[in-house]
Structures are given as structure tokens and as C-alpha cells.
Backbone as XML, in Angstrom:
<?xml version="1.0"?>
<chain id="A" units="angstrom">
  <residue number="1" name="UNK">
    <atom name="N" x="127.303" y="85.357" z="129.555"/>
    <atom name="CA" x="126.022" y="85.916" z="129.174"/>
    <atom name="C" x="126.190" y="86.701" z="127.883"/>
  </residue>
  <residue number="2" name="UNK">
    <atom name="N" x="125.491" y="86.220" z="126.814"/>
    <atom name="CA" x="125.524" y="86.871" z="125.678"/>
    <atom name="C" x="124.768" y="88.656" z="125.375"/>
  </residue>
  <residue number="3" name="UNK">
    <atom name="N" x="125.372" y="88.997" z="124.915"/>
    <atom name="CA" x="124.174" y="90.828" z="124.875"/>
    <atom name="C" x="124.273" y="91.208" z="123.527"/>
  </residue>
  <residue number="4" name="UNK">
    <atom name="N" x="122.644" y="91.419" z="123.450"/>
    <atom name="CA" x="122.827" y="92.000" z="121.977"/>
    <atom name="C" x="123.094" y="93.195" z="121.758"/>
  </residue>
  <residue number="5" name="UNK">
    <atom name="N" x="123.291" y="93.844" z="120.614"/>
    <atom name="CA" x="123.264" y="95.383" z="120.824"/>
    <atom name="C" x="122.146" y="95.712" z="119.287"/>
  </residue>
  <residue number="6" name="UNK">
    <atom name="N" x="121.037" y="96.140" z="119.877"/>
    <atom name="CA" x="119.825" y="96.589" z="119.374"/>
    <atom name="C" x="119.959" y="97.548" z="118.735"/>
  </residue>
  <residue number="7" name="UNK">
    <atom name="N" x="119.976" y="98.529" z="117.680"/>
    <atom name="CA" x="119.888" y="100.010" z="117.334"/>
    <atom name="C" x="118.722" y="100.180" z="116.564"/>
  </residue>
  <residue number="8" name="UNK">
    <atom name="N" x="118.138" y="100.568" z="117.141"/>
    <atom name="CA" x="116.696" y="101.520" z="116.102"/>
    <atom name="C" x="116.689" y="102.517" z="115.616"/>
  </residue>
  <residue number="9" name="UNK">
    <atom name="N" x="116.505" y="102.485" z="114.779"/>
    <atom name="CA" x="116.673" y="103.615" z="113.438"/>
    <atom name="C" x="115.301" y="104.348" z="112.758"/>
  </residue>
  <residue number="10" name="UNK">
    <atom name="N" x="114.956" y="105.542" z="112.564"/>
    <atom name="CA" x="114.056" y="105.607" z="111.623"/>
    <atom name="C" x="114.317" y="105.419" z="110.235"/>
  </residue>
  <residue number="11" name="UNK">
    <atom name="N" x="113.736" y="105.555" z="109.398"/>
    <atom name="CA" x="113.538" y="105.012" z="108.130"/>
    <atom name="C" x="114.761" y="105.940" z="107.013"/>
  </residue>
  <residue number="12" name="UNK">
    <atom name="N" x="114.711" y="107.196" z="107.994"/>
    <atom name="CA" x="115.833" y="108.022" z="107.313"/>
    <atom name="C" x="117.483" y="107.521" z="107.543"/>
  </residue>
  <residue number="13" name="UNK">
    <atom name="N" x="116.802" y="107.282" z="108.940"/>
    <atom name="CA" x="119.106" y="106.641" z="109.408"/>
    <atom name="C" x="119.456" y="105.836" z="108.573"/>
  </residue>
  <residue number="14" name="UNK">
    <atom name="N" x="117.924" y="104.660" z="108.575"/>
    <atom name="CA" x="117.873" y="103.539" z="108.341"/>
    <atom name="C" x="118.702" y="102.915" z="106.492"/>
  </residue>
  <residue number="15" name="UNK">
    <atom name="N" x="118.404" y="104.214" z="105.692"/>
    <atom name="CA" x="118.954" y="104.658" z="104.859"/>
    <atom name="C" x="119.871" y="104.845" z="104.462"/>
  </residue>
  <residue number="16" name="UNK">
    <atom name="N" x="120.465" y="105.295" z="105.185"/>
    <atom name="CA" x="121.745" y="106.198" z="105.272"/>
    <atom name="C" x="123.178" y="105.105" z="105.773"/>
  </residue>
  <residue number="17" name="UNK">
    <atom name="N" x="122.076" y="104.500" z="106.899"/>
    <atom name="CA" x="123.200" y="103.486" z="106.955"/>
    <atom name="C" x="123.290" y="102.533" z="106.075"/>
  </residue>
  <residue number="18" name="UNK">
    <atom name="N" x="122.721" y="101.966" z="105.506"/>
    <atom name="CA" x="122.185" y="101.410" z="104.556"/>
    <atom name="C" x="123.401" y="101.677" z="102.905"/>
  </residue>
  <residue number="19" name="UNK">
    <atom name="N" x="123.861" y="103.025" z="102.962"/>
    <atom name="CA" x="124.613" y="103.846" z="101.816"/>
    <atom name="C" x="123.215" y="104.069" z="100.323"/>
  </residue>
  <residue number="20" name="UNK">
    <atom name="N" x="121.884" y="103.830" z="101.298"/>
    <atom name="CA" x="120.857" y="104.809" z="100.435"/>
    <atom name="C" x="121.228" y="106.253" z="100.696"/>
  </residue>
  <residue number="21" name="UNK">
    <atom name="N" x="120.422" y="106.713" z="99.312"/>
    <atom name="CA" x="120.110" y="108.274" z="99.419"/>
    <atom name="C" x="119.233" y="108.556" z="100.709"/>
  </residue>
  <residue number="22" name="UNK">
    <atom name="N" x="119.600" y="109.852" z="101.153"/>
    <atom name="CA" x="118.525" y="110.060" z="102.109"/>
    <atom name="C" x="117.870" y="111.555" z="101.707"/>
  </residue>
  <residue number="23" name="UNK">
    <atom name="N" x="116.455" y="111.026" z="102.077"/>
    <atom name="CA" x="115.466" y="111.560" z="101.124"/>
    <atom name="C" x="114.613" y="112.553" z="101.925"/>
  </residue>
  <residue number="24" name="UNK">
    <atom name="N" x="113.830" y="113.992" z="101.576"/>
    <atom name="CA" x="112.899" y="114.409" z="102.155"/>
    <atom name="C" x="111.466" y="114.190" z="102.296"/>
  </residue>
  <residue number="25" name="UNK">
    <atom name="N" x="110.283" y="114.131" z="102.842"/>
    <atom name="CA" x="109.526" y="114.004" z="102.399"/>
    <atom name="C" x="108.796" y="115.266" z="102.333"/>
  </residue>
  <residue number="26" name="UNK">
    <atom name="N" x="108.147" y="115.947" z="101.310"/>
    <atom name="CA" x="107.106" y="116.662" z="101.097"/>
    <atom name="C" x="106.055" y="117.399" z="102.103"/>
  </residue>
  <residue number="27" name="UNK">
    <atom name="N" x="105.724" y="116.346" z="102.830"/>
    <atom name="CA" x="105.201" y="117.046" z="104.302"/>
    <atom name="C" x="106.234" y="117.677" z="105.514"/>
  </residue>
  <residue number="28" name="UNK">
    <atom name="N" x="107.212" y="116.969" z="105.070"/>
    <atom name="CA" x="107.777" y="117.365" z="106.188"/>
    <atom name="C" x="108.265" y="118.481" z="105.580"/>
  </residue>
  <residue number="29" name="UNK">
    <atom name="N" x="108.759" y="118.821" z="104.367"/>
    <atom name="CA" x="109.095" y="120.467" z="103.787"/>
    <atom name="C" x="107.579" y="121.465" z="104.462"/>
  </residue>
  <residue number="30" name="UNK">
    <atom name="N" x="106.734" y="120.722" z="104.267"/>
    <atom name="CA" x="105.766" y="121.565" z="104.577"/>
    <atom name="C" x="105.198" y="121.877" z="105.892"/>
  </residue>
  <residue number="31" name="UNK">
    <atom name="N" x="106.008" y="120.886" z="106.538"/>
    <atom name="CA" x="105.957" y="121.480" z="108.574"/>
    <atom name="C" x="107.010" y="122.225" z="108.566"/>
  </residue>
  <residue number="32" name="UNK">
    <atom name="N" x="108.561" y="122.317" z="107.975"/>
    <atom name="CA" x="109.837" y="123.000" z="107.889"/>
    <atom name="C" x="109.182" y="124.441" z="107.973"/>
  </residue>
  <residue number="33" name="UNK">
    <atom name="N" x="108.109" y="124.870" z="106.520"/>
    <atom name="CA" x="108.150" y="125.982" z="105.901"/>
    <atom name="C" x="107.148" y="126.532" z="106.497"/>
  </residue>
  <residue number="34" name="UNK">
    <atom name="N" x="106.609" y="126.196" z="107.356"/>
    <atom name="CA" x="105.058" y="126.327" z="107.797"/>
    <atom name="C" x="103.913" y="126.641" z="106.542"/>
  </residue>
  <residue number="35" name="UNK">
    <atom name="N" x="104.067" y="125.966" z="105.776"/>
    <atom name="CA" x="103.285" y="126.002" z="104.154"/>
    <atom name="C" x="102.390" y="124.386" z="104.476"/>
  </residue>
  <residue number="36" name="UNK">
    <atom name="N" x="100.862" y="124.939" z="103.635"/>
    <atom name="CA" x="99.904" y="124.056" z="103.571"/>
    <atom name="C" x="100.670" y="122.739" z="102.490"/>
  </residue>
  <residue number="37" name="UNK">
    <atom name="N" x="100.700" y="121.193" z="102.834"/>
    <atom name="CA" x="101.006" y="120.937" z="102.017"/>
    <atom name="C" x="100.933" y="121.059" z="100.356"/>
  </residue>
  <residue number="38" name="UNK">
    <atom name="N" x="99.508" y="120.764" z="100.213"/>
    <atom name="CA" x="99.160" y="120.765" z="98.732"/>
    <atom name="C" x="100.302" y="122.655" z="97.986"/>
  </residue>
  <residue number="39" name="UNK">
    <atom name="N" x="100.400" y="123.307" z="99.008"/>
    <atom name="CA" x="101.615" y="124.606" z="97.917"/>
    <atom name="C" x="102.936" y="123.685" z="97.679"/>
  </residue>
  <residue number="40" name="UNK">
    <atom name="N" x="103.050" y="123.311" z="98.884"/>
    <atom name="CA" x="104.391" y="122.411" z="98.359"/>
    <atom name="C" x="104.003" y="121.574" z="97.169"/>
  </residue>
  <residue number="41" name="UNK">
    <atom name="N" x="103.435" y="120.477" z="97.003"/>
    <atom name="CA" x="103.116" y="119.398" z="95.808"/>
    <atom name="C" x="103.524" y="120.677" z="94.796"/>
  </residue>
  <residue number="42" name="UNK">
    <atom name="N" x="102.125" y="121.643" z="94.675"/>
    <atom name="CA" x="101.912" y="121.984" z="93.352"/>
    <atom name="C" x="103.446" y="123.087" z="93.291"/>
  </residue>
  <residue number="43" name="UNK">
    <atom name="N" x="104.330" y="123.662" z="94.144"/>
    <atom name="CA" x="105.670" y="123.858" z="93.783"/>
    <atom name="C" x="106.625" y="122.866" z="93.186"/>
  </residue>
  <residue number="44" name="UNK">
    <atom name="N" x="106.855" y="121.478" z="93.888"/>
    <atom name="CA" x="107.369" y="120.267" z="93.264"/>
    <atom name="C" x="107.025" y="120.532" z="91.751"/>
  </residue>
  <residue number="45" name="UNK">
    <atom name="N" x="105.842" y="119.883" z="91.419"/>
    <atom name="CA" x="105.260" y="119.999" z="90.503"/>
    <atom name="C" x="105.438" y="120.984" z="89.504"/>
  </residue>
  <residue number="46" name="UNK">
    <atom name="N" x="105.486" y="122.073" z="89.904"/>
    <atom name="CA" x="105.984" y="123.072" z="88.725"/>
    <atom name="C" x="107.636" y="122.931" z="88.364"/>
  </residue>
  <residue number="47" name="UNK">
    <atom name="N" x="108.397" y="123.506" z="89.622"/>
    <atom name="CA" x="109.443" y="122.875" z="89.425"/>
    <atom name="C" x="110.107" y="121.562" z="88.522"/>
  </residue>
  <residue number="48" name="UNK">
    <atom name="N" x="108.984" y="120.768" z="88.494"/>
    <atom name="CA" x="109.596" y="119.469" z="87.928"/>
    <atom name="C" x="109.645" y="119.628" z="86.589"/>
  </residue>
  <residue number="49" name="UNK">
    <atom name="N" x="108.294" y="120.097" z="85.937"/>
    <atom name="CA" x="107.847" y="120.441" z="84.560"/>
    <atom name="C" x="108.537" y="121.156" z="84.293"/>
  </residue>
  <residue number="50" name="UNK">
    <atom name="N" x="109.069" y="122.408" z="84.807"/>
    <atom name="CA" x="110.718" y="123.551" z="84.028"/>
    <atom name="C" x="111.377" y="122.858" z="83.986"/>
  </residue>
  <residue number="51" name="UNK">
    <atom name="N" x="111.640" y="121.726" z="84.155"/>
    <atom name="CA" x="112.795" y="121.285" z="84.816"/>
    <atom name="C" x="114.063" y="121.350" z="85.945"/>
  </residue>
  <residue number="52" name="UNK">
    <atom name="N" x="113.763" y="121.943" z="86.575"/>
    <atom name="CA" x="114.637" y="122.957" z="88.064"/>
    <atom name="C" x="115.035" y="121.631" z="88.527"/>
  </residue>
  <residue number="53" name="UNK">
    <atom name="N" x="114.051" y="120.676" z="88.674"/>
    <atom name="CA" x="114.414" y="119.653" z="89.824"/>
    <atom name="C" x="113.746" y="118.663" z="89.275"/>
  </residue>
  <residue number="54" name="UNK">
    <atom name="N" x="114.533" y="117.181" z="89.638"/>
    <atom name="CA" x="113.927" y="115.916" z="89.161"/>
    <atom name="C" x="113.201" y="115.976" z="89.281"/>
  </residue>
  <residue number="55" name="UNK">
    <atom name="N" x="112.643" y="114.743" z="88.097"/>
    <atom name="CA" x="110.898" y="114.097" z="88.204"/>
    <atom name="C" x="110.720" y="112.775" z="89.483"/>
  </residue>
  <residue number="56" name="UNK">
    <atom name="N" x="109.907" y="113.385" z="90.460"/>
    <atom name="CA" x="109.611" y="112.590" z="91.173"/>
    <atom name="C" x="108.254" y="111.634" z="90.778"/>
  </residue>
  <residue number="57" name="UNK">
    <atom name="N" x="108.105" y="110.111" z="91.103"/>
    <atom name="CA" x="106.862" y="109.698" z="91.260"/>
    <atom name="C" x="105.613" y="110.236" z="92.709"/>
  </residue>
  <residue number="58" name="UNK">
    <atom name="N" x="104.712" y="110.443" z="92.520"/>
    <atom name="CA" x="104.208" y="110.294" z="93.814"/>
    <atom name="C" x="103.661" y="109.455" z="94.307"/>
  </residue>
  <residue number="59" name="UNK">
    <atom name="N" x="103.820" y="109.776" z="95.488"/>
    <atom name="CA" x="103.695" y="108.624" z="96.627"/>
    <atom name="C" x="102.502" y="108.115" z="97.636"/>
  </residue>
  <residue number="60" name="UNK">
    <atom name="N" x="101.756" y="107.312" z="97.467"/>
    <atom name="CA" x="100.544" y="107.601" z="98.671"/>
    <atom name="C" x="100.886" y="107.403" z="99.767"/>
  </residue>
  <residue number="61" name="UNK">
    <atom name="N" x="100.177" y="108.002" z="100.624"/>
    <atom name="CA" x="99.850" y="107.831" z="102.125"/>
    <atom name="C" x="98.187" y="108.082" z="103.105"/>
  </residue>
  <residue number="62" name="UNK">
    <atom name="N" x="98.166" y="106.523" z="103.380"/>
    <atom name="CA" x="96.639" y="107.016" z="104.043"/>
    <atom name="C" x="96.461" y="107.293" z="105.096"/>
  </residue>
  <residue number="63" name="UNK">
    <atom name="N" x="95.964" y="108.481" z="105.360"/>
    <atom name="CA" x="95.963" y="109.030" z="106.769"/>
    <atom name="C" x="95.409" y="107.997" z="108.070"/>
  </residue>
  <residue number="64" name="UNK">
    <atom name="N" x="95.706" y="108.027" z="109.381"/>
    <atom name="CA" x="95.449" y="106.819" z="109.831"/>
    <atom name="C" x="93.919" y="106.934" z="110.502"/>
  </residue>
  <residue number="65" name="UNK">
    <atom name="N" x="93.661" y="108.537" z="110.739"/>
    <atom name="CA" x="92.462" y="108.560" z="111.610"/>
    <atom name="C" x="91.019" y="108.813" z="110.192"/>
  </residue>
  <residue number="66" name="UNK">
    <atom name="N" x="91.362" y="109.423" z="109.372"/>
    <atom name="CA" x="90.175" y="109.321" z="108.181"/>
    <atom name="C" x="90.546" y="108.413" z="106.969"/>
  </residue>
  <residue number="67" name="UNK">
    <atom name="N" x="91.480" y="107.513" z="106.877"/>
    <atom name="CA" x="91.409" y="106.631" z="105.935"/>
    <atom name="C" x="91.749" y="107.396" z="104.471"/>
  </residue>
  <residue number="68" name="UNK">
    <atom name="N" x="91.669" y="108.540" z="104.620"/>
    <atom name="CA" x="91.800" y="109.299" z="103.034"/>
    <atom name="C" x="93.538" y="108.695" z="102.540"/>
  </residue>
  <residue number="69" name="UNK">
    <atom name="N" x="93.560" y="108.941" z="100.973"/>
    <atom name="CA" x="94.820" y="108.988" z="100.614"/>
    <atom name="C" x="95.114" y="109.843" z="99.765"/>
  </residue>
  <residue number="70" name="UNK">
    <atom name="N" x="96.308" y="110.395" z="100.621"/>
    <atom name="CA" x="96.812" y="111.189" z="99.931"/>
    <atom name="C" x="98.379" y="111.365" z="99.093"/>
  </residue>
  <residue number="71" name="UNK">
    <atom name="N" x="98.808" y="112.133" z="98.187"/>
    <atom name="CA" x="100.171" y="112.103" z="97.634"/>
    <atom name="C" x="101.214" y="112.821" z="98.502"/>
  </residue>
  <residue number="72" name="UNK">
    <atom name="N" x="102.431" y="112.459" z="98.162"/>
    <atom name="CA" x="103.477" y="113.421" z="98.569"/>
    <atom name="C" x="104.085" y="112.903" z="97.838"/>
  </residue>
  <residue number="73" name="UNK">
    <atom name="N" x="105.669" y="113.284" z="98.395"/>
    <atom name="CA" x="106.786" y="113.469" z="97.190"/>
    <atom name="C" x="108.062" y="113.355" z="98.135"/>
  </residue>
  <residue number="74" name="UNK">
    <atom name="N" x="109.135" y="112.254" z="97.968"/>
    <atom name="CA" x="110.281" y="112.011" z="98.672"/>
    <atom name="C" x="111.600" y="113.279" z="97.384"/>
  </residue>
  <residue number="75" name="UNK">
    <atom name="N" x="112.202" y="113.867" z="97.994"/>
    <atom name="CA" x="113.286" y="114.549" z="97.538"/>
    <atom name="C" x="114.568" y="114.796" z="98.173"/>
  </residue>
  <residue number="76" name="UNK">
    <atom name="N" x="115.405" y="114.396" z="97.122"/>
    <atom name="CA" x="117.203" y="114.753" z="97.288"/>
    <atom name="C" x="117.098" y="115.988" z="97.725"/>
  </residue>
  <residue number="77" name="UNK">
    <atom name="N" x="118.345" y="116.171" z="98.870"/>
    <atom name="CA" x="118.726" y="117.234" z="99.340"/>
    <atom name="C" x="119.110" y="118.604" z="98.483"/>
  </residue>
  <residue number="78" name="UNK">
    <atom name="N" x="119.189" y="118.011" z="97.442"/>
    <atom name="CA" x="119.668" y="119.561" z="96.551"/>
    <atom name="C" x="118.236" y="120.109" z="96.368"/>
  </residue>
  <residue number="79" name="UNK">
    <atom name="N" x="117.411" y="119.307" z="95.445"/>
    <atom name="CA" x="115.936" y="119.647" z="95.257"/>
    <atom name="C" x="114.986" y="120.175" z="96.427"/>
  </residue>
  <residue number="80" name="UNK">
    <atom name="N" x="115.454" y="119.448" z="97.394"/>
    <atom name="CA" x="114.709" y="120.236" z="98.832"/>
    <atom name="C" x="115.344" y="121.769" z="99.178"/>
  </residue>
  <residue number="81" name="UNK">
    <atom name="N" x="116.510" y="121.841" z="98.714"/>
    <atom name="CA" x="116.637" y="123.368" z="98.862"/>
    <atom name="C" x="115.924" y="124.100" z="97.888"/>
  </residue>
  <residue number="82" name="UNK">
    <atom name="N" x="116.379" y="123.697" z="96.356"/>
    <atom name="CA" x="115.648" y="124.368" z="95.735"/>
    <atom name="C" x="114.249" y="124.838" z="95.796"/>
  </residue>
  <residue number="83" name="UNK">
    <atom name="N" x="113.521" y="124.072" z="96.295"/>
    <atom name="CA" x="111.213" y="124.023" z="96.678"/>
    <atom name="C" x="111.452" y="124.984" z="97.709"/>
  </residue>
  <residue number="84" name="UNK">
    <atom name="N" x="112.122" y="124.945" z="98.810"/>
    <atom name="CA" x="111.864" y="126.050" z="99.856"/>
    <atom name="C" x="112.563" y="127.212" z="99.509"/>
  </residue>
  <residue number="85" name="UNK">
    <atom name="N" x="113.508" y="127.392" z="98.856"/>
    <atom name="CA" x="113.643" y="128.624" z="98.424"/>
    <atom name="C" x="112.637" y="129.538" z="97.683"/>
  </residue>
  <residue number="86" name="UNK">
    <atom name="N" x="112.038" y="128.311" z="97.096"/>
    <atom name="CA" x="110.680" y="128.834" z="95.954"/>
    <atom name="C" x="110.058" y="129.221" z="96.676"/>
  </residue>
  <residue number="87" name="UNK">
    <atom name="N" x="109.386" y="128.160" z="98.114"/>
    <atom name="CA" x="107.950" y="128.367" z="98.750"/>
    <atom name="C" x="108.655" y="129.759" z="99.745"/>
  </residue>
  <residue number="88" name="UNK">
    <atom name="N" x="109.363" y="129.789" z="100.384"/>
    <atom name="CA" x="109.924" y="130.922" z="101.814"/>
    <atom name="C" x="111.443" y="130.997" z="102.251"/>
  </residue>
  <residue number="89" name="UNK">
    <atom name="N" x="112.490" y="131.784" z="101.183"/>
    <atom name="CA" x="113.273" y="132.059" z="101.353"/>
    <atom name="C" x="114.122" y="132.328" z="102.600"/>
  </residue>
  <residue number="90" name="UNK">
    <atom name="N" x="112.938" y="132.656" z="103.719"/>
    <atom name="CA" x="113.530" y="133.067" z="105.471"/>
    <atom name="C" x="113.730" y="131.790" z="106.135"/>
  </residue>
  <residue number="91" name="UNK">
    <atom name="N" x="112.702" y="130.444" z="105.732"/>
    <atom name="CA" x="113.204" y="129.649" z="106.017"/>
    <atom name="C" x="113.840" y="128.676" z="105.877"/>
  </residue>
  <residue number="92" name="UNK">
    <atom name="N" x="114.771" y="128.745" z="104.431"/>
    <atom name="CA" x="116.180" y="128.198" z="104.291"/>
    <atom name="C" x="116.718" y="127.834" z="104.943"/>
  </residue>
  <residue number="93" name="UNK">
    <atom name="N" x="116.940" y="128.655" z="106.059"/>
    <atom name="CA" x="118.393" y="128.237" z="107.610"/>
    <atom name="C" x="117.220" y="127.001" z="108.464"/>
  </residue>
  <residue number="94" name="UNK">
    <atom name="N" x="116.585" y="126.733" z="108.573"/>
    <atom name="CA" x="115.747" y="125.881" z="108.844"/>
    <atom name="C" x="115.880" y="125.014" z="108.375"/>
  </residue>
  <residue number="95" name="UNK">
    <atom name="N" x="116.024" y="124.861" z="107.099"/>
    <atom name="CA" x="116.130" y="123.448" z="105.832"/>
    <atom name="C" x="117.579" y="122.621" z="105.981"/>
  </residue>
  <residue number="96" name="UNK">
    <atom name="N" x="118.348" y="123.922" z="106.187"/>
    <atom name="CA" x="120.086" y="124.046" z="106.031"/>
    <atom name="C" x="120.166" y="123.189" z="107.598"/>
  </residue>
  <residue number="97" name="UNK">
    <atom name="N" x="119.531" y="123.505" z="108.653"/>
    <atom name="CA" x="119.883" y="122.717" z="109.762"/>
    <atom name="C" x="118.669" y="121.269" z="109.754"/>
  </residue>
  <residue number="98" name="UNK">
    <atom name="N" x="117.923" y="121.261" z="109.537"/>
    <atom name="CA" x="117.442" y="119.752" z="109.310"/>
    <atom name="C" x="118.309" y="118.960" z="108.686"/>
  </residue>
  <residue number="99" name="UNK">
    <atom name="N" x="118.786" y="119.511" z="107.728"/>
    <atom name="CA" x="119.797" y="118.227" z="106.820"/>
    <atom name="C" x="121.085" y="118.096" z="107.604"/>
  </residue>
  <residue number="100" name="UNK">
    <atom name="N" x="121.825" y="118.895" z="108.500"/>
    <atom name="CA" x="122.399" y="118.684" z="109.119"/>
    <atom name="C" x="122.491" y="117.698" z="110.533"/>
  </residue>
  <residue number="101" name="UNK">
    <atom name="N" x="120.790" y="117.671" z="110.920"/>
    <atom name="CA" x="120.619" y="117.256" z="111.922"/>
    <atom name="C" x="120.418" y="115.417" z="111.054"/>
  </residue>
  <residue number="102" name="UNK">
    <atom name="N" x="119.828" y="115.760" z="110.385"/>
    <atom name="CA" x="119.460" y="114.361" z="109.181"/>
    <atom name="C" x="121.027" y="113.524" z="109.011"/>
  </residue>
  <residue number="103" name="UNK">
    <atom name="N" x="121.683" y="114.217" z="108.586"/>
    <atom name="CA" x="123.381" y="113.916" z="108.572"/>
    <atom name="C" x="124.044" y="112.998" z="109.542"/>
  </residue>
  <residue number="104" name="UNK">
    <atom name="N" x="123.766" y="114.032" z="110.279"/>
    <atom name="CA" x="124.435" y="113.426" z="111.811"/>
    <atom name="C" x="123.873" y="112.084" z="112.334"/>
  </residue>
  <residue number="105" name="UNK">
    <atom name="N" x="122.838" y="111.560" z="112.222"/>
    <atom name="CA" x="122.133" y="110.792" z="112.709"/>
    <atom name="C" x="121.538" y="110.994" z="113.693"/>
  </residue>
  <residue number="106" name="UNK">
    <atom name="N" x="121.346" y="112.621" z="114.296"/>
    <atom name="CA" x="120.571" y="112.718" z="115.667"/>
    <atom name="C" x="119.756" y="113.481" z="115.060"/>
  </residue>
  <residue number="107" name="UNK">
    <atom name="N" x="118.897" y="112.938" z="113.908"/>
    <atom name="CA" x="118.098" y="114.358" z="113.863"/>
    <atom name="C" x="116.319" y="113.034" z="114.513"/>
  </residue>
  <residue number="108" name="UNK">
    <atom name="N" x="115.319" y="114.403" z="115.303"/>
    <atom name="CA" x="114.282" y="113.509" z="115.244"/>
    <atom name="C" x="113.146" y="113.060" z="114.328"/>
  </residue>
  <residue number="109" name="UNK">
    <atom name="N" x="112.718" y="112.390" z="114.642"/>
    <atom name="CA" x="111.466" y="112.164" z="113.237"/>
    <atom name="C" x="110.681" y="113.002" z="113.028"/>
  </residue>
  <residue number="110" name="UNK">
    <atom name="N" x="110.432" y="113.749" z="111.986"/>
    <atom name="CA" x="109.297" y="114.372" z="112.240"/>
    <atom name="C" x="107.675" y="113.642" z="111.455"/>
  </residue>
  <residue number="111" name="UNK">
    <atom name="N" x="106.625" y="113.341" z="112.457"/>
    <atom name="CA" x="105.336" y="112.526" z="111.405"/>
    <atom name="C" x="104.969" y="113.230" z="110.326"/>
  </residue>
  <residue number="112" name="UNK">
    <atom name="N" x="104.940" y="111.601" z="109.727"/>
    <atom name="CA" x="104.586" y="111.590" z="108.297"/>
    <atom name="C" x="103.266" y="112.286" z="108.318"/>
  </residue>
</chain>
């Protein structure tokens, strides 16, 4: 009897195993920080223009229950420290253990 062995991945493992970068997304800094998204964007955003942190493209996403679309922003782990330090310095150790949990491969999804 033959057996497969299945592994499901989210899009972040999926990455990673992959030997992609693995990336943050923007909302999810902004469930991390408990910050409205749009402070995050327009932090990215400033940030990017000093130059502090790469130029990201942005990204759409249409919400599934009102159809709206909206932007965000995928970011390298260095740059994701840098935005939350900007937006809430207390929750750093928060950021510092997501990427750890991200690392490991047991971290959970959090929705887009």
C-alpha cells in the first residue's frame, strides 16, 4: 500500500521552504501593534521616502465581505522591525517573537 505524505503550508512556510524571503505583511504589523492599518501604510511610506527602509510596491487586496480594495505592503524582517519601532516601541518583543515563531515553522497564520 502506497502513502503519501501531504504537508500544508501557509504561504509564509511555503516560502521559506521554498529558500524565498519570508515576508511580513502590513496588516499583520498592524494586528502585532494593535495600530489602525492605514498608520502603518502611511509609516512604511514615510520611512521609505527617508530612506530608513526599502521601497516597497503596494499590494492589493479585496476584502471578501465588501468587495473594497485595498493596499498593503509585504516587508523583510529587518524593515518590519524598523515600522514598529516607529509605530510602538513596547511592542517590539511581540515582533521579536512572531519572527521567531515565523522561523520555526510553527508559527500560526494570522488573516490577511
Amino acid at each position: 500500500m502506497n502513502q503519501m505524505n501531504i504537508t500544508v503550508m501557509c504561504p509564509t512556510h511555503h516560502a521559506a521552504a521554498m529558500g524565498q524571503q519570508i515576508t511580513m505583511s502590513s496588516r499583520e504589523i498592524a494586528k502585532l501593534v494593535d495600530s489602525r492599518h492605514s498608520n502603518v501604510c502611511v509609516t512604511i511610506e514615510r520611512l521609505m521616502n527617508s530612506g530608513v527602509i526599502g521601497g516597497y510596491a503596494a499590494l492589493q487586496y479585496t476584502h471578501p465581505q465588501n468587495l473594497q480594495v485595498y493596499h498593503y505592503y509585504e516587508v523583510n524582517k529587518r524593515d518590519s522591525y524598523v515600522i514598529v519601532a516607529q509605530l510602538c516601541p513596547e511592542f517590539t518583543a511581540r515582533l521579536v517573537d512572531r519572527w521567531q515563531e515565523l522561523e520555526s515553522g510553527s508559527g500560526m497564520v494570522v488573516p490577511q
